[in-house]
SEDRENPA-258516 format. One record per residue (C-alpha): residue number from 1; x, y, z. Coordinates in nm, 4 decimals, padded with zeros to 6 digits. Each point is the difference from the previous one (the first is absolute). Layout:
<rs>
r num NUM&px X&py Y&pz Z
...
</rs>
This chain:
<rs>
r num 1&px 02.7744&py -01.3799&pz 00.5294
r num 2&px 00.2279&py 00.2081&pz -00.1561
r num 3&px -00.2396&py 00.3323&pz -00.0221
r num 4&px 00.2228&py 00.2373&pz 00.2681
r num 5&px 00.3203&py -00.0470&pz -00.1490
r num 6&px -00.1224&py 00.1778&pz -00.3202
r num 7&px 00.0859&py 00.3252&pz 00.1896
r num 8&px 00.0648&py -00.0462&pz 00.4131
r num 9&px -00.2296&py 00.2285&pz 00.1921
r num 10&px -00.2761&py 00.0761&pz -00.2902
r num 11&px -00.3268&py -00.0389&pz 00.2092
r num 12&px -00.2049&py -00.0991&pz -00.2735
r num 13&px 00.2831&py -00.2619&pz -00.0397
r num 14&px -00.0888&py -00.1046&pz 00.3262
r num 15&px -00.3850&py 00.0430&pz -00.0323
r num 16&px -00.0271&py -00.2225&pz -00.2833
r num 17&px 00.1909&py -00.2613&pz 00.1949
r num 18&px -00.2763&py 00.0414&pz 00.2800
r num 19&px -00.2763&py -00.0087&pz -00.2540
r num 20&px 00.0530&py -00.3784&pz -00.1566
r num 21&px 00.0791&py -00.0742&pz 00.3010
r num 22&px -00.3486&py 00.0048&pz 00.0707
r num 23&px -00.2998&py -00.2811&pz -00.1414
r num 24&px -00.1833&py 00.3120&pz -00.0554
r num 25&px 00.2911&py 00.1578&pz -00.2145
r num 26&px -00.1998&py 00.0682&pz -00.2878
r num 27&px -00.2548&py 00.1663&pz 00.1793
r num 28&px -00.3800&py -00.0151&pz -00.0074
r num 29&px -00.2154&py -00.2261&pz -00.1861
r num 30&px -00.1029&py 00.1725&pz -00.3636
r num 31&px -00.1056&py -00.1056&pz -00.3220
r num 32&px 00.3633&py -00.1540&pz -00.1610
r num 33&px -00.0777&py -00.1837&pz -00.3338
r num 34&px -00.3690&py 00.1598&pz -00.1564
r num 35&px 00.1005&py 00.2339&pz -00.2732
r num 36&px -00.3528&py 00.2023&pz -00.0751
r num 37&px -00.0333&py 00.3457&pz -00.1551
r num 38&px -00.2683&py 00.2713&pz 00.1533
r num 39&px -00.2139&py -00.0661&pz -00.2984
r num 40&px -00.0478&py -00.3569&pz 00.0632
r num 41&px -00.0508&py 00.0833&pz 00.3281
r num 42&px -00.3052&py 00.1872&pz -00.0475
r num 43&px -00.0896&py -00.2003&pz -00.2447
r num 44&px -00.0327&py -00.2765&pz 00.1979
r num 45&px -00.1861&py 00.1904&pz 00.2457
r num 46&px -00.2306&py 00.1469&pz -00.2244
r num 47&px -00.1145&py -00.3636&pz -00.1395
r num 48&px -00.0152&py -00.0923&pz 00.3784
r num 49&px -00.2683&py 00.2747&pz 00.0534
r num 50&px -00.2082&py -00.1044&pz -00.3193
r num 51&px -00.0096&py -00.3600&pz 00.1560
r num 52&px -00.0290&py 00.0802&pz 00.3833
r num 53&px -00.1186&py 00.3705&pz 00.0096
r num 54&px -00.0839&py 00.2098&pz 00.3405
r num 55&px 00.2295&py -00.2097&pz 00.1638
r num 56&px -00.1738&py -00.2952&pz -00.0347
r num 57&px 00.2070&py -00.3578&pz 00.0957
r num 58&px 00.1227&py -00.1872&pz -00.2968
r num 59&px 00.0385&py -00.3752&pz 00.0935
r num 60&px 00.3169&py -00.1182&pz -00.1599
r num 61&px 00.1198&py -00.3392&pz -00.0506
r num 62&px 00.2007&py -00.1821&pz 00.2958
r num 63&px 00.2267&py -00.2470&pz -00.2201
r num 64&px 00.2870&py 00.0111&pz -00.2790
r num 65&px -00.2062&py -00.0698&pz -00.3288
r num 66&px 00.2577&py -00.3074&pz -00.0385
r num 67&px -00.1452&py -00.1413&pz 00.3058
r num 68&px -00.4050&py 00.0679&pz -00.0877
r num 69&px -00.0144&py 00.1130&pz -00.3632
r num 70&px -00.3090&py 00.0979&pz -00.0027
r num 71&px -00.2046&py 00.2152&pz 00.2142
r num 72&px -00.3041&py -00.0197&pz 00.2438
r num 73&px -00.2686&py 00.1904&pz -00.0930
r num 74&px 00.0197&py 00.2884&pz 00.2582
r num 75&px 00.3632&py 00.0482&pz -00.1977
r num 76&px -00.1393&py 00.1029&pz -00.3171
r num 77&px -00.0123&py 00.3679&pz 00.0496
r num 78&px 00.3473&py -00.0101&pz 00.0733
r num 79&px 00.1052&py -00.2154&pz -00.2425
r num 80&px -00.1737&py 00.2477&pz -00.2717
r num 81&px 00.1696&py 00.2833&pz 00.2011
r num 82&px 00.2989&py -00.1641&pz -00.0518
r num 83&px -00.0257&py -00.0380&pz -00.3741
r num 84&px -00.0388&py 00.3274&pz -00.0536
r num 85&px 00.3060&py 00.0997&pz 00.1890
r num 86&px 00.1562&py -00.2746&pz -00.2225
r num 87&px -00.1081&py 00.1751&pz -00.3411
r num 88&px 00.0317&py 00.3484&pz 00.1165
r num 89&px 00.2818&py 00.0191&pz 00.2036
r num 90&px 00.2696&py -00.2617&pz -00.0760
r num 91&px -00.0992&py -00.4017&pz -00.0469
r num 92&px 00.2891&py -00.1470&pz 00.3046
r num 93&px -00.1377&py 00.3124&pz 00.2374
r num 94&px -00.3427&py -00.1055&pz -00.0493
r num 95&px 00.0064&py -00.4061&pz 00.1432
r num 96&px -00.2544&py -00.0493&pz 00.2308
r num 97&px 00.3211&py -00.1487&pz 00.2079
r num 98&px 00.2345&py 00.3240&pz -00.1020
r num 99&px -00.2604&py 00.2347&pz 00.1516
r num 100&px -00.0897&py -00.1620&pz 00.2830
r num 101&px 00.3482&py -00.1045&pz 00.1378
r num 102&px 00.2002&py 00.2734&pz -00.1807
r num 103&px -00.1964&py 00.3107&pz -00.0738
r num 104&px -00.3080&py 00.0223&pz 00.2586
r num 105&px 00.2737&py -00.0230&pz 00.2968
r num 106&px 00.1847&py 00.3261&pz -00.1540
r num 107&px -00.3420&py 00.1658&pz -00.0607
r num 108&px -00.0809&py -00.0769&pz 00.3767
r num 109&px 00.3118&py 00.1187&pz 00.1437
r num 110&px -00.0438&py 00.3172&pz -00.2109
r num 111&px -00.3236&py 00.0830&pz 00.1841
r num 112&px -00.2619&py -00.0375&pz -00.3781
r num 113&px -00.0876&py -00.3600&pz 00.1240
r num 114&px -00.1332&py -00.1816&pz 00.3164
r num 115&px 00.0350&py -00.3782&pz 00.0266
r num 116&px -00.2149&py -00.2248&pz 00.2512
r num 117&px 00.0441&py -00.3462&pz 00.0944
r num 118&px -00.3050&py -00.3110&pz -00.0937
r num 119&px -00.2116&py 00.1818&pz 00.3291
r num 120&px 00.0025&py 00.3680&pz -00.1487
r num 121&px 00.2345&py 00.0920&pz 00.2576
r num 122&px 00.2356&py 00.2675&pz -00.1617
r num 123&px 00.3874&py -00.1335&pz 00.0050
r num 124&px 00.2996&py 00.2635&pz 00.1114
r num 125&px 00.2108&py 00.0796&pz -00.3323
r num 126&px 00.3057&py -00.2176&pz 00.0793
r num 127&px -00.2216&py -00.2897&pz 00.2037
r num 128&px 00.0805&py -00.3552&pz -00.1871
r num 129&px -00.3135&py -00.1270&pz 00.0306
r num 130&px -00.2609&py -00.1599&pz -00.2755
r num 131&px -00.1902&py 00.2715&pz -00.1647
r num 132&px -00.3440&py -00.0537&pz -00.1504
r num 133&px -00.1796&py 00.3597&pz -00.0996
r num 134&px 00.1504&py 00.3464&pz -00.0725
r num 135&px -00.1422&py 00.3294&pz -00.0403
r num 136&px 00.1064&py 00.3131&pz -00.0972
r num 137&px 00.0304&py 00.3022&pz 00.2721
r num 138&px -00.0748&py 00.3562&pz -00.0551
r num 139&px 00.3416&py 00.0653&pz -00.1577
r num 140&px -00.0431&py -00.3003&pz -00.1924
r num 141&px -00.3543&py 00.1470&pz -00.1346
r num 142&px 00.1492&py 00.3655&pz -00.0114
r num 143&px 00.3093&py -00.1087&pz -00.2281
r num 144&px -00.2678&py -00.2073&pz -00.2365
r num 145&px -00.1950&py 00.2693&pz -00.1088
r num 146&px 00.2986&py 00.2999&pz -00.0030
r num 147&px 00.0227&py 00.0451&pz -00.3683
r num 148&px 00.2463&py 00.3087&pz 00.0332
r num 149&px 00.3494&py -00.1850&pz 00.0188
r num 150&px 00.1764&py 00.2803&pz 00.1754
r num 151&px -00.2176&py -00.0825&pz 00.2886
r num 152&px 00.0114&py -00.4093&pz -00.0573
r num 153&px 00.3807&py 00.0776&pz 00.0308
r num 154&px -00.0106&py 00.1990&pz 00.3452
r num 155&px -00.2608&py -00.3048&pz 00.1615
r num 156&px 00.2437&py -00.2390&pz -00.2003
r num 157&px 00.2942&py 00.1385&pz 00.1753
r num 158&px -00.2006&py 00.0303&pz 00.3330
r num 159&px -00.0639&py -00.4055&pz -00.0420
r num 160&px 00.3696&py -00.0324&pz -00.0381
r num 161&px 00.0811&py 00.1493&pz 00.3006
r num 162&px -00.2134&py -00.2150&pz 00.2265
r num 163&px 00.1343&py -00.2991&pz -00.1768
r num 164&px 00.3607&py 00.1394&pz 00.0499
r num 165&px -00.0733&py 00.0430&pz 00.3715
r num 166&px 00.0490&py 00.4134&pz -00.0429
r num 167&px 00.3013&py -00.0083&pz -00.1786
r num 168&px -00.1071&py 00.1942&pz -00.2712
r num 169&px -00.0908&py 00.2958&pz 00.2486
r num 170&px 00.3288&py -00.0709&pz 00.1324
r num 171&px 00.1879&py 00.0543&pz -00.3370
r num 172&px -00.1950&py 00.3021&pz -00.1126
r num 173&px 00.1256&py 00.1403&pz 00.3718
r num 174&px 00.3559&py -00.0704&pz -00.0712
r num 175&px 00.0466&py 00.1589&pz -00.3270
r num 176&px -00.2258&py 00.2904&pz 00.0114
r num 177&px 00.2089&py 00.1346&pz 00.2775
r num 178&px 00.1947&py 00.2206&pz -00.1144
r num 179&px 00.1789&py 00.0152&pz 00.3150
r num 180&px 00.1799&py -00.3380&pz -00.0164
r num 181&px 00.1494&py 00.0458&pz -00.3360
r num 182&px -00.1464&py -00.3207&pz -00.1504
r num 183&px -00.1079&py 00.0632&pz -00.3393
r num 184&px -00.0412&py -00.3768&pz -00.0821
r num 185&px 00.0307&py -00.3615&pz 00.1900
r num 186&px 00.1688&py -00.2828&pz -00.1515
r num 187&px -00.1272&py -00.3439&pz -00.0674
r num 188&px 00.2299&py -00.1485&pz 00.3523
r num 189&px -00.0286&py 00.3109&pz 00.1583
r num 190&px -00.3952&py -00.0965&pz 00.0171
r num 191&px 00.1057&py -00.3510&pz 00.0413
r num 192&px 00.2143&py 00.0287&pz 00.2866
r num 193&px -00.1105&py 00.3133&pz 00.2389
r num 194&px -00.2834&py 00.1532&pz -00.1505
r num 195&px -00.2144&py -00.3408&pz 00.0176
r num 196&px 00.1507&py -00.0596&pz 00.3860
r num 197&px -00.1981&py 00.3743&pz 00.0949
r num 198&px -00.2109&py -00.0924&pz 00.3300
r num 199&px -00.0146&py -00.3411&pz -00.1177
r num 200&px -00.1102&py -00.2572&pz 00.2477
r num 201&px 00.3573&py -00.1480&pz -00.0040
r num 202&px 00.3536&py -00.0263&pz 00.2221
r num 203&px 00.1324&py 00.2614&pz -00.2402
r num 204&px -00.2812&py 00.2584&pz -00.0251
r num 205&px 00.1343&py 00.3107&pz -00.0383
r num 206&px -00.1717&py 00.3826&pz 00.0205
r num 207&px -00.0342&py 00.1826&pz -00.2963
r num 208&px 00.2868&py 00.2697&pz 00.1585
r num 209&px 00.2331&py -00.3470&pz -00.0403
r num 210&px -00.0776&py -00.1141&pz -00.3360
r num 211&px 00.1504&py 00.3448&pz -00.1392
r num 212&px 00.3065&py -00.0359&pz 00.2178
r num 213&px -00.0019&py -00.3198&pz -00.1277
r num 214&px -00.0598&py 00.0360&pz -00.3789
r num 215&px 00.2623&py 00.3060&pz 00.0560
r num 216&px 00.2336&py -00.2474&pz 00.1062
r num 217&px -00.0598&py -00.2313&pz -00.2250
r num 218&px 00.0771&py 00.2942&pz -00.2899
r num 219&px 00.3690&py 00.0337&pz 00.1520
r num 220&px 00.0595&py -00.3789&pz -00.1460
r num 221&px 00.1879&py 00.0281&pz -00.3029
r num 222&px -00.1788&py -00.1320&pz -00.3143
r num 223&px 00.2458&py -00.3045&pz -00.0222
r num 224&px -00.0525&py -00.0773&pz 00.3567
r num 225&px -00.3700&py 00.0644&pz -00.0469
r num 226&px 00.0058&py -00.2798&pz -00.2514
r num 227&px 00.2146&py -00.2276&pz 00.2129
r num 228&px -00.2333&py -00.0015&pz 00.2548
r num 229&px -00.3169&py -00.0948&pz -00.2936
r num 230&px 00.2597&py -00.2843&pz -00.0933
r num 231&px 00.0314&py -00.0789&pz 00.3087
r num 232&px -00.3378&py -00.0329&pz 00.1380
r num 233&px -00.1010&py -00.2085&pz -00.3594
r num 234&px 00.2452&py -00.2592&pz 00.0920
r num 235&px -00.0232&py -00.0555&pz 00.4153
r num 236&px -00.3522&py 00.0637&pz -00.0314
r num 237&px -00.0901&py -00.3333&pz -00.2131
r num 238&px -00.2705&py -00.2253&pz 00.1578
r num 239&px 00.2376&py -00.2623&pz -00.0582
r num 240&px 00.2617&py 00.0810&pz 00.2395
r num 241&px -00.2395&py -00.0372&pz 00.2925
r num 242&px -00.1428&py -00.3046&pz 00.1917
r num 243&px -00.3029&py 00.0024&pz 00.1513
r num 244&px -00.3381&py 00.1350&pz -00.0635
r num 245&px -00.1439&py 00.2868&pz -00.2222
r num 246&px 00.0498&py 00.2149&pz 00.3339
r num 247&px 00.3503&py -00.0891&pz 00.0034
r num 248&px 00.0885&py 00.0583&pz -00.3650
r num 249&px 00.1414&py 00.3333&pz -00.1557
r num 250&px -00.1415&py 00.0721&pz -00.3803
r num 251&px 00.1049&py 00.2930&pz -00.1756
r num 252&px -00.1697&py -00.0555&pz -00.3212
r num 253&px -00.4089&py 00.0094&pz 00.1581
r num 254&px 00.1387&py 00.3020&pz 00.2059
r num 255&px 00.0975&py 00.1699&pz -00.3053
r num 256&px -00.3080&py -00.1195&pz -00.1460
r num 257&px -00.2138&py 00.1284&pz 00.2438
r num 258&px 00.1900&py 00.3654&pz -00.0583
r num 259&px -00.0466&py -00.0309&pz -00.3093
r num 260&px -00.3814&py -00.0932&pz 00.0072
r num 261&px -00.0204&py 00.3068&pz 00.2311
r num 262&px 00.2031&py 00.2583&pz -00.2079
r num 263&px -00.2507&py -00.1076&pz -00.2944
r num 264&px -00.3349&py 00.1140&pz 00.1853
r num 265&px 00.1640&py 00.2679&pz 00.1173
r num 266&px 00.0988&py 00.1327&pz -00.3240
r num 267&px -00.4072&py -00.0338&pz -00.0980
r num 268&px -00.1210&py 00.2371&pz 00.2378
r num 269&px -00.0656&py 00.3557&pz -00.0048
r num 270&px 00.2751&py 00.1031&pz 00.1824
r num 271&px 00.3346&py -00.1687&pz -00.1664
r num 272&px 00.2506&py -00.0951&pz -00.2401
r num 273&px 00.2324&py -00.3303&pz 00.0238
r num 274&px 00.2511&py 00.0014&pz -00.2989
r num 275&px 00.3656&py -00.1097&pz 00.0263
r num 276&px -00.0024&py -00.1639&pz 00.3292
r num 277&px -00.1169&py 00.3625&pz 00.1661
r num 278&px -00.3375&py 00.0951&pz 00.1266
r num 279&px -00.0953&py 00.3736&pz -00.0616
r num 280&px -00.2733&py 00.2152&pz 00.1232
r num 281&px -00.1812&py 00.0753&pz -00.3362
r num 282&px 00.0457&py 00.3828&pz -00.1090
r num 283&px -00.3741&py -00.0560&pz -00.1920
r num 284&px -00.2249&py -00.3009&pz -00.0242
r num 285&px -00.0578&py -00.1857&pz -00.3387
r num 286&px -00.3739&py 00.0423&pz -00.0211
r num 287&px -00.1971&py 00.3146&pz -00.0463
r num 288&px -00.3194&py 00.0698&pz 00.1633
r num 289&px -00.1277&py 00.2676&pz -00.2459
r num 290&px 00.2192&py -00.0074&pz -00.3023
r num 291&px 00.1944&py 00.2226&pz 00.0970
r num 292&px 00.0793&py -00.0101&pz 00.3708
r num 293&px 00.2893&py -00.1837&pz 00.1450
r num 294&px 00.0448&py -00.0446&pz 00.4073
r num 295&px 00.3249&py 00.0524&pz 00.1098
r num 296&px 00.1793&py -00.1117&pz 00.3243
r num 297&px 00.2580&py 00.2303&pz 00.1158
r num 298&px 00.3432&py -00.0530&pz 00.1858
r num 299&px -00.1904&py 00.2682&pz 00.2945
r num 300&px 00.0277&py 00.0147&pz 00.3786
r num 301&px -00.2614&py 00.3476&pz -00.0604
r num 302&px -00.2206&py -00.2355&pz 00.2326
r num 303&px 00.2231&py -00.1290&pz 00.2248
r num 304&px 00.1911&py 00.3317&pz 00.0466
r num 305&px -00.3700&py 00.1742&pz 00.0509
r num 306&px -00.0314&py -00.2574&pz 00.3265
r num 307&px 00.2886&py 00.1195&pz 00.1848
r num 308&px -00.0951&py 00.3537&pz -00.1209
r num 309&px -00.3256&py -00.0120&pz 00.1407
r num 310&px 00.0428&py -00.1783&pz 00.3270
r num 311&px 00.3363&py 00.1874&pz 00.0761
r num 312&px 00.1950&py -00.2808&pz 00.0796
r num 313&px 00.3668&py -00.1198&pz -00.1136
r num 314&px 00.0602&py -00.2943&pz -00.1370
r num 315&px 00.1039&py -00.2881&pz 00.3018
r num 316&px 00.2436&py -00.2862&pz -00.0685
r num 317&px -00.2874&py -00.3750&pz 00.0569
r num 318&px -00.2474&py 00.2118&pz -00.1270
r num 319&px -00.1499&py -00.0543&pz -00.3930
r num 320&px -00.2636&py 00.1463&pz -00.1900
r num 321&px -00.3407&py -00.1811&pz -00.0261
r num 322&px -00.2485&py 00.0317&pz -00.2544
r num 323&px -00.3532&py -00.1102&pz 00.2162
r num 324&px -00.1806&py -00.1469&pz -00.3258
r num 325&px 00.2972&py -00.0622&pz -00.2320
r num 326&px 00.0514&py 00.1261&pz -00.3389
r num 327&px -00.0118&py -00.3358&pz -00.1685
r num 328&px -00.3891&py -00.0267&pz 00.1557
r num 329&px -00.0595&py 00.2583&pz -00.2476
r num 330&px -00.2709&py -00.0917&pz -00.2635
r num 331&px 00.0457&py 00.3092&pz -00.2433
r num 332&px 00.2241&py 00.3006&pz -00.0612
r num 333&px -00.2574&py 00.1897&pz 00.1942
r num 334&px 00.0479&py -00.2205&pz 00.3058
r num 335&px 00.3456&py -00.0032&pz -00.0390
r num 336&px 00.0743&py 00.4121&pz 00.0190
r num 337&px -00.2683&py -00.0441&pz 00.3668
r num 338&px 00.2069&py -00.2695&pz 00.1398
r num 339&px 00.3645&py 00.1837&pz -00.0638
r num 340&px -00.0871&py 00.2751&pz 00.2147
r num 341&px 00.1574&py 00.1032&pz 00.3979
r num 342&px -00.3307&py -00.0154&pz 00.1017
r num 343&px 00.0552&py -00.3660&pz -00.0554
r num 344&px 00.3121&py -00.0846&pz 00.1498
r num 345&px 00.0797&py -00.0533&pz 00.3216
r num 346&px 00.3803&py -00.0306&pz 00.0889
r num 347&px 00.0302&py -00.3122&pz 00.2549
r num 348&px 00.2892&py -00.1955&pz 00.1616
r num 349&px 00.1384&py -00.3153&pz -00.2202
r num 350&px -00.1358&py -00.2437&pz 00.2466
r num 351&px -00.3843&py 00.1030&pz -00.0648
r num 352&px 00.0655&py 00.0287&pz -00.3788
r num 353&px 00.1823&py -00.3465&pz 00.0117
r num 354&px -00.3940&py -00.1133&pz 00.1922
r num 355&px -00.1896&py 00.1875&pz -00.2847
r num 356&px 00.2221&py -00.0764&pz -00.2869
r num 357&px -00.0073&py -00.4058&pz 00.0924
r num 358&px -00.3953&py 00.0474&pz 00.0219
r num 359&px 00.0321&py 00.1029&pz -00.3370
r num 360&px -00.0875&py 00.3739&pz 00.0703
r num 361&px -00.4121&py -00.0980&pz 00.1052
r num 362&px 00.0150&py 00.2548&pz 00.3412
r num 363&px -00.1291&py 00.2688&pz -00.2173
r num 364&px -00.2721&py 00.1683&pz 00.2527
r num 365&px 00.0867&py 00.2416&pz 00.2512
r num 366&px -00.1083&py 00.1364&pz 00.2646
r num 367&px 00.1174&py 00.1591&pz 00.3256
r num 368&px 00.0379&py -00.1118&pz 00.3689
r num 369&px 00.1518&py 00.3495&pz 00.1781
r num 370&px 00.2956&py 00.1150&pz -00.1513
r num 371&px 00.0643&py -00.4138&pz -00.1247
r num 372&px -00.1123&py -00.0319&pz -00.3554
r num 373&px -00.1889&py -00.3755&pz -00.0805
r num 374&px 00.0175&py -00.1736&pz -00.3452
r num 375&px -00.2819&py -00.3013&pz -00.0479
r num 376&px -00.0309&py -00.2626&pz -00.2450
r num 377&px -00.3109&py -00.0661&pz -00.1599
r num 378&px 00.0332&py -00.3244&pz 00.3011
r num 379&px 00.0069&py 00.3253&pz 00.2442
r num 380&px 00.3182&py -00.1726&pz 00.0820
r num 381&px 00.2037&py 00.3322&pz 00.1678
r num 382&px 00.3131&py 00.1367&pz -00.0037
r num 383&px 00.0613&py 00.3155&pz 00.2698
r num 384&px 00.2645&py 00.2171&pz -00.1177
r num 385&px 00.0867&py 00.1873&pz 00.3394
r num 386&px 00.0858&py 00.3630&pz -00.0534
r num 387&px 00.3837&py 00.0428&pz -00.0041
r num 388&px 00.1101&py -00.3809&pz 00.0610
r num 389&px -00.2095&py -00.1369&pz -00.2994
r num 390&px -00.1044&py 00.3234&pz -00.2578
r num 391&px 00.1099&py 00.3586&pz 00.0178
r num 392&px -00.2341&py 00.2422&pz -00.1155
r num 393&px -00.1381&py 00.3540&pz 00.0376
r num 394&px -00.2438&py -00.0336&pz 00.2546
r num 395&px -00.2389&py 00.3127&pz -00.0837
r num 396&px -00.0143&py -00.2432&pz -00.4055
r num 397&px -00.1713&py -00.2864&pz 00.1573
r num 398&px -00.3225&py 00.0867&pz -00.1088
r num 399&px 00.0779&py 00.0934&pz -00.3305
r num 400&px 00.1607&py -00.3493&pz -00.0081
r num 401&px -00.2599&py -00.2038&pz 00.0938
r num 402&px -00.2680&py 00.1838&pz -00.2377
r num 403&px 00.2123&py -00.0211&pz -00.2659
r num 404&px 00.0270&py -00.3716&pz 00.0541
r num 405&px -00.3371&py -00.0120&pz 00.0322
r num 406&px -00.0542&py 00.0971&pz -00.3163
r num 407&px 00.2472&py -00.1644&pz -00.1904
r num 408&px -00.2130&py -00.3388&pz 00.1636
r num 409&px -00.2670&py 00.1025&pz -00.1641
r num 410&px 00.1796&py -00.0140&pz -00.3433
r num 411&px 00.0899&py -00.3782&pz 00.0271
</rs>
């Protein structure tokens, strides 16, 4: 391909090349083609807990209705549920085949739903395998009955980022730093480096690289910008490849998927996606007293606190860590807790890349000597050795670990 010669010795020239070079090159698996709004979310969820409340299993049906029209009699709960999705939500979103194949995999991978299999066994949220009950989880139940929608939007936008794999944590990391002089990110600056950030891929990057690499990719002209988009819309055509979906390039589902993902993203509490830009929104669209709006400022106070506090310099492989992430936060409440130093811990890329890939779960802490531990709720570990891993004010670790201790509490 052609991509290089578009300017010799641009490394996001080059990085791009790597990328679809890869079967992997449009990154991890997400939801690409289901177009839903937060309100039909939780509406959806809300009729679920009418029809299956406490977390109770709802057996679904196991067949396309144009296979077995009609349903057994342990289906009829869930066919009701489903006509009430059907006249309250939208008619195509609520098919009992449309919410079982289309919707209840989203809702799963979001973290409001658990599906099991025909033994009650519960099923991982990207396992193919035939599902026969759901119910929903504590999330699930906790978004039903929120009736203030500035909180449905902060557990909406916490759903989002598990089903985005942490990318939204990611994003509100890049441009609330004031220090890397990113005020907004770009519909293929997302698509090509920030979605390759500690990706399980041949071309994952740190996040320190995907701002040398958006930075580079800002030094391309605006014509040779859009020679490149023309470029990739014509060599990357399905057509032009033999072989197997593995072996086949397709720019229009990647876009799609970009797309899909720029539209939730522009739902939750913390953005704005208009002209092909993402922005970190000044103030949210909802009010939780009539007057009161929650802001979200371009700050490093936070960040700059840390390496105030702990007396430390900044150290090139190093980054900044949030231990329970921003985008876990389920109100405006949680959210001023969770942006705190007390919170961060500044780590070397490697570890993040372990944390951010295990979409941010090693959120307990706790202290072996000078190392400093991080457990999933698994009590999978990661040991962050003190100087080679994390670099910290020694004399802070137990304010650290009690203030993580209670910021657990709050989840």
């Amino acid at each position: 391909m052609e991509i290089e010669s578009i300017q010799k010795g641009n490394k996001a020239l080059e990085f791009i090349e790597k990328r679809i070079a890869d079967v992997y090159y449009r990154g991890a698996a997400s939801s690409e083609h289901n177009r839903y709004d937060m309100e039909e979310i939780h509406d959806i969820i809300k009729i679920l807990n009418n029809y299956a409340p406490n977390k109770q299993l709802l057996q679904i049906r196991t067949t396309d209705t144009s296979k077995r029209p009609f349903n057994y009699p342990e289906e009829y709960t869930y066919a009701k549920f489903c006509d009430e999705v059907k006249s309250t939500v939208k008619k195509k979103k609520g098919t009992q085949d449309s919410l079982r194949k289309n919707i209840f995999p989203d809702l799963h991978r979001m973290g409001f739903i658990a599906r099991y299999d025909a033994n009650g066994n519960k099923v991982a949220p990207y396992e193919r395998k035939n599902i026969k009950y759901v119910a929903l989880t504590d999330l699930g139940v906790h978004f039903a009955v929120e009736t203030n929608i500035l909180n449905q939007s902060f557990m909406f936008s916490k759903a989002v980022d598990i089903l985005l794999g942490g990318y939204l944590e990611l994003a509100i990391d890049i441009l609330s730093d004031t220090d890397n002089g990113i005020k907004k990110l770009s519909f293929y600056e997302y698509m090509f480096f920030v979605s390759a950030v500690n990706s399980n891929t041949s071309f994952n990057i740190t996040r320190a690289e995907c701002l040398d690499l958006i930075n580079e990719y800002r030094k391309l002209s605006n014509t040779q910008r859009s020679g490149l988009i023309n470029l990739l819309k014509t060599q990357l055509n399905p057509n032009l490849y033999a072989g197997n979906k593995k072996d086949k390039r397709d720019w229009h589902n990647w876009v799609n998927k970009i797309t899909q993902i720029f539209y939730l993203l522009n739902q939750t509490a913390y953005f704005d996606a208009y002209d092909n830009n993402l922005y970190l929104r000044t103030e949210t669209k909802y009010t939780d007293d009539g007057n009161k709006k929650v802001k979200f400022k371009r700050s490093v106070s936070a960040k700059q606190e840390y390496f105030n506090n702990h007396k430390i310099q900044r150290k090139l492989g190093f980054e900044l860590h949030h231990v329970i992430p921003l985008s876990w936060s389920e109100n405006i409440e949680q959210y001023n807790l969770y942006d705190n130093w007390k919170n961060l811990i500044y780590i070397d890329a490697y570890s993040h890349s372990i944390i951010t890939q295990n979409n941010n779960n090693y959120i307990a802490m706790s202290s072996n000597g000078d190392a400093i531990v991080l457990k999933n709720a698994a009590k999978d570990a990661i040991r962050l050795n003190f100087n080679a891993n994390i670099i910290y004010n020694i004399s802070l670790q137990d304010t650290m670990l009690h203030y993580n201790q209670q910021l657990i509490e709050t989840i």
